[in-house]
N, C-alpha and C positions, 0 to 999 in steps of 0.2 A: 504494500500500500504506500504509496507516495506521500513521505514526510511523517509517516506512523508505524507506528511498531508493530510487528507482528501480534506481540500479546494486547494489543487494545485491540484483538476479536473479541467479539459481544460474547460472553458468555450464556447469556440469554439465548442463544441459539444452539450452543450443546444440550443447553437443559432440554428446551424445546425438542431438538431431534430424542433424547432420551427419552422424553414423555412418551411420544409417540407408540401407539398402541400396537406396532409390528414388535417382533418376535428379532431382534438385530443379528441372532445366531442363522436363524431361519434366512436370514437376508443374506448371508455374505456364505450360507453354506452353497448356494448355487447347484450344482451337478452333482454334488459332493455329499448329499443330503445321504443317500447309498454309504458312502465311505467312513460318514463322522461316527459313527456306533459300530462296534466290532464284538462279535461273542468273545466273552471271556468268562471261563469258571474259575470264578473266585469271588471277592466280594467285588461288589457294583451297585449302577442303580436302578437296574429294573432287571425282573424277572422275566425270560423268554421262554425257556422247556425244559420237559426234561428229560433225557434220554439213557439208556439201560448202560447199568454199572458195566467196565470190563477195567478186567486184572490194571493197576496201576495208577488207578482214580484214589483219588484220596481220602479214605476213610471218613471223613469230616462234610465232604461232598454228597450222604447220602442223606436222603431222603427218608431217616425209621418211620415218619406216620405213614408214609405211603407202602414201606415194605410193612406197616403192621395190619393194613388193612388190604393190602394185595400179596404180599409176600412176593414182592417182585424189589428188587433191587434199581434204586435209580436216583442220578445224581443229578440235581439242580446246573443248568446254565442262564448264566444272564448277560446282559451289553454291557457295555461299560462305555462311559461316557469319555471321548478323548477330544481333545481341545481341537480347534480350528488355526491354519496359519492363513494369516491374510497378509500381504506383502504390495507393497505401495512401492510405484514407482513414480515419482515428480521429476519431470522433465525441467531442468533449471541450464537450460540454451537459451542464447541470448533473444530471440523470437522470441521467448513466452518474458521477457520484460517489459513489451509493447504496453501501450496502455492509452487510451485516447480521454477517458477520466481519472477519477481519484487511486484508483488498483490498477495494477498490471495483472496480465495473466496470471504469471507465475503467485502472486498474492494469492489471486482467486482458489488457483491451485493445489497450493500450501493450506489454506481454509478447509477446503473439502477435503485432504486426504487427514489433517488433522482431527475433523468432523464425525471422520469412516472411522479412521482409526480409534477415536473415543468410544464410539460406538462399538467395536469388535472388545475390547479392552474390559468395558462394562459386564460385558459378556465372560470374565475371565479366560477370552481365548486371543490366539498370539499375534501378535503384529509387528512386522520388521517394515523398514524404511531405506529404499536406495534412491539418492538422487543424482540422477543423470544427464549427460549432455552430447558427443559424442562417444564420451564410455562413462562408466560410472564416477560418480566423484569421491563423493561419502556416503556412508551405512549406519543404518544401527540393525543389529543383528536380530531377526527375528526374538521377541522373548514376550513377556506380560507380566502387570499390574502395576501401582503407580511409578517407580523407576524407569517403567518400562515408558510409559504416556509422558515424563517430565526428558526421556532422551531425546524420543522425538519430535515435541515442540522445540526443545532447543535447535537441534538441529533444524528445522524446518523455520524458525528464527532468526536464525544466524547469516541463513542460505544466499546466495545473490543467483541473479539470472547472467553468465556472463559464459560463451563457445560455442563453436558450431553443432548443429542437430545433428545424431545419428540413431535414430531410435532401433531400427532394424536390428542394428551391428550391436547396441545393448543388449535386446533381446534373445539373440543368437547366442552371448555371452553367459546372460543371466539363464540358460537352459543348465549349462552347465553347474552353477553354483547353487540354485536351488535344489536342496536337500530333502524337503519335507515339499509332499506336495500340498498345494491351495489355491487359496484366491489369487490373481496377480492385477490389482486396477491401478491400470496403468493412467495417470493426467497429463495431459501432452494441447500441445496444437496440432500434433498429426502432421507437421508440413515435414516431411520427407517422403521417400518414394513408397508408394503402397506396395509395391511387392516386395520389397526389403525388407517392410514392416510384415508383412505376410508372414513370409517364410519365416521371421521369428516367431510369432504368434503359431503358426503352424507345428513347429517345435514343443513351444508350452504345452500344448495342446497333447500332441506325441508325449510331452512326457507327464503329462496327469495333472495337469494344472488347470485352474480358468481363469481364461483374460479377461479384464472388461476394460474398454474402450470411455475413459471420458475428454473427450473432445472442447478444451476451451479455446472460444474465441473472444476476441474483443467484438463489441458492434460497430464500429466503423471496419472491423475487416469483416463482420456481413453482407454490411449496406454497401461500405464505399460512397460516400455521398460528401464527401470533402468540394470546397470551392473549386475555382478554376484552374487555380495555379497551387502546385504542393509540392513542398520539398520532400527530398527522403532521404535519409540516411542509414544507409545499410546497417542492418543488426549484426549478421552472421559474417559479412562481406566486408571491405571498406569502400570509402566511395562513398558520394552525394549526389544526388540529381536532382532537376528543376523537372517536373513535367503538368500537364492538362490535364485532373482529376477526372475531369470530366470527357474529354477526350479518349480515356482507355479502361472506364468505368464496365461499361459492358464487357470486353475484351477479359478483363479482370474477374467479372459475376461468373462468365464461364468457365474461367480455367480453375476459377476455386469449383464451383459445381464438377466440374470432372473429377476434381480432384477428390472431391468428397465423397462422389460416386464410386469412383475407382476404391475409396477405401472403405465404404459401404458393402460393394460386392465381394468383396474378400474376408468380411468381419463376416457378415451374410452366408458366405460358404463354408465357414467353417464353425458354425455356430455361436460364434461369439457376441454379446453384446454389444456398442458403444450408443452412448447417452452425447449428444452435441449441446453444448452450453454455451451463452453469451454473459459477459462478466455481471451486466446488471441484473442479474436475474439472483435474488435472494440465495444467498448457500443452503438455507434451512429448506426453502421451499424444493430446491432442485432436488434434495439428495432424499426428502421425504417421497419424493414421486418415483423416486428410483428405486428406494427403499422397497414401495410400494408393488411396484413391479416385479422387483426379485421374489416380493413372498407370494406372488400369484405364480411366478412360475415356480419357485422350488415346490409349493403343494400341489403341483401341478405332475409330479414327479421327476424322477431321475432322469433325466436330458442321457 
C-alpha cells in the first residue's frame, strides 16, 4: 500500500472472513477432501469398522462386548484426522508493484494470501509461504499456529515488488521441493507465457497437489482508459516511452483478452481453478465468494 504499512490491514476483515459461516478446512481441502482422513487403528477421532481379528493385532484393539455377545473376535478401526498443507505462492516481480491508486498489486496480494492463510491456520492446519519473482526469493517453511501466522506476516511485511517475472520456471522448480502434498494458491498477475505457466501447473498437478489461480489486476490495466498522451516506464525492462493511450487502447483490450484466454484454456484443461481480481474490489468480499465456491465444490465430491 502506498505510504502504509503493511500491518494497518483492517483487522476487521480477518475477523469478518473468520465469522463466516463456511467450514475454512472444507475450503482449502479442494480434491483433497478423499486424502485429509486416513484409516488408522489406534486412537482417533471417529469410529469407521470393524473388521475380524488376525494373528498380530493388538490385544487392546479388540472388541470383548462384541466377542461377548457374538463370540467373534474383532478389532475397532477409525480415521484419524491429519492436518492440511496449504502453500502460498506471492509473486513479488516488479509488474505486480503497479498500482494506479492507493495499493499496488503486490499489497492487494500480500492481503489475501495473508487472509487465506489466517484462515487455514485457524483451522490448526499448515501453511508455508514462498515469495517469488523469476525464482524464488524467500520462504517460511510450511508449519502452524501463532509463530507460525506472526512469520509470515512479517515476511509478507517486509517484502518489496522489485525483478523480472518467471512464474512457469518457479513452478517447475517448486514440483521438486514440495514434500507434503496440498493446496498451492498461487497470487500473481499471470503476465508470462501460458504454456510455461502450464507445464508447471501440469507438474503440480502430476505430482498431487492443487493449484488455484488468483489473478490480480489493477483496473486501469482492465479498462485502459488513461488520457491521450501516457508515459510508461518499464517495470520488468528499462526504458521510457511517450505514447497515445488512446491510440492503442483497443490493440491493448485484445492482446490482454488472448492473453487471458490463453490462460483460461489451460487452467480449464487441467482442472484447475483461477478467481480474476481487480484491486478495488474488497479483500473480504472476494475471498468470501471464493471461499464460497470451494465448499460447493468440495461437497460436491472428490474432483
Amino acid at each position: 500500500m502506498a505510504g502504509k504499512k503493511f500491518s494497518s490491514f483492517d483487522p476487521a476483515v480477518l475477523d469478518r472472513l473468520s465469522g463466516l459461516s463456511l467450514v475454512a478446512r472444507t475450503v482449502v481441502e479442494g480434491f483433497m477432501a478423499g486424502q485429509h482422513r486416513s484409516p488408522h487403528a489406534g486412537s482417533s477421532v471417529e469410529f469407521s469398522q470393524y473388521r475380524e481379528y488376525v494373528p498380530g493385532d493388538e490385544v487392546k484393539r479388540i472388541d470383548w462386548k462384541v466377542f461377548a455377545r457374538s463370540d467373534r473376535l474383532v478389532v475397532k478401526e477409525f480415521v484419524e484426522e491429519t492436518s492440511l498443507a496449504l502453500h502460498l505462492l506471492v509473486d513479488s516481480s516488479e509488474s505486480m508493484a503497479y498500482s494506479s491508486g492507493q495499493w499496488s498489486k503486490f499489497d492487494y496480494a500480500r492481503w489475501c494470501a495473508a487472509a487465506l492463510g489466517h484462515l487455514t491456520l485457524m483451522q490448526r492446519d499448515t501453511v508455508g509461504l514462498i515469495l517469488f519473482d523469476e525464482e524464488h526469493k524467500q520462504r517460511v517453511s510450511p508449519g502452524n499456529g501463532g509463530p507460525q501466522q506472526k512469520a509470515i506476516t512479517d515476511l509478507l511485511e517486509g517484502a518489496e515488488a522489485v525483478g523480472p517475472t518467471g512464474i512457469g520456471k518457479v513452478l517447475n522448480w517448486l514440483c521438486t521441493r514440495l514434500s507434503r502434498r496440498g493446496i498451492v494458491a498461487i497470487f500473481s498477475d499471470f503476465f508470462d507465457d501460458p504454456d510455461e505457466i502450464a507445464n508447471g501447473l501440469r507438474r503440480l498437478k502430476f505430482a498431487g497437489h492443487e493449484p488455484i489461480l488468483f489473478q490480480i489486476l489493477d483496473p486501469q490495466e482492465v479498462r485502459f482508459d488513461f488520457g491521450n498522451q501516457l508515459k510508461l516506464d518499464g517495470l520488468e525492462s528499462s526504458g521510457t516511452a511517450r505514447i497515445d493511450a488512446k491510440a492503442i487502447r483497443e490493440a491493448y483490450l485484445e492482446e490482454l483478452e488472448r492473453h487471458n484466454d490463453a490462460l483460461s484454456r489451460e487452467a480449464s484443461s487441467l482442472n484447475v481453478d483461477i478467481l480474476r481480481i481487480d484491486t478495488s474490489q474488497p479483500v473480504d468480499a472476494v475471498l468470501s465468494t471464493y471461499l464460497a465456491h470451494r465448499n460447493v465444490r468440495a461437497r460436491g465430491g472428490h474432483r
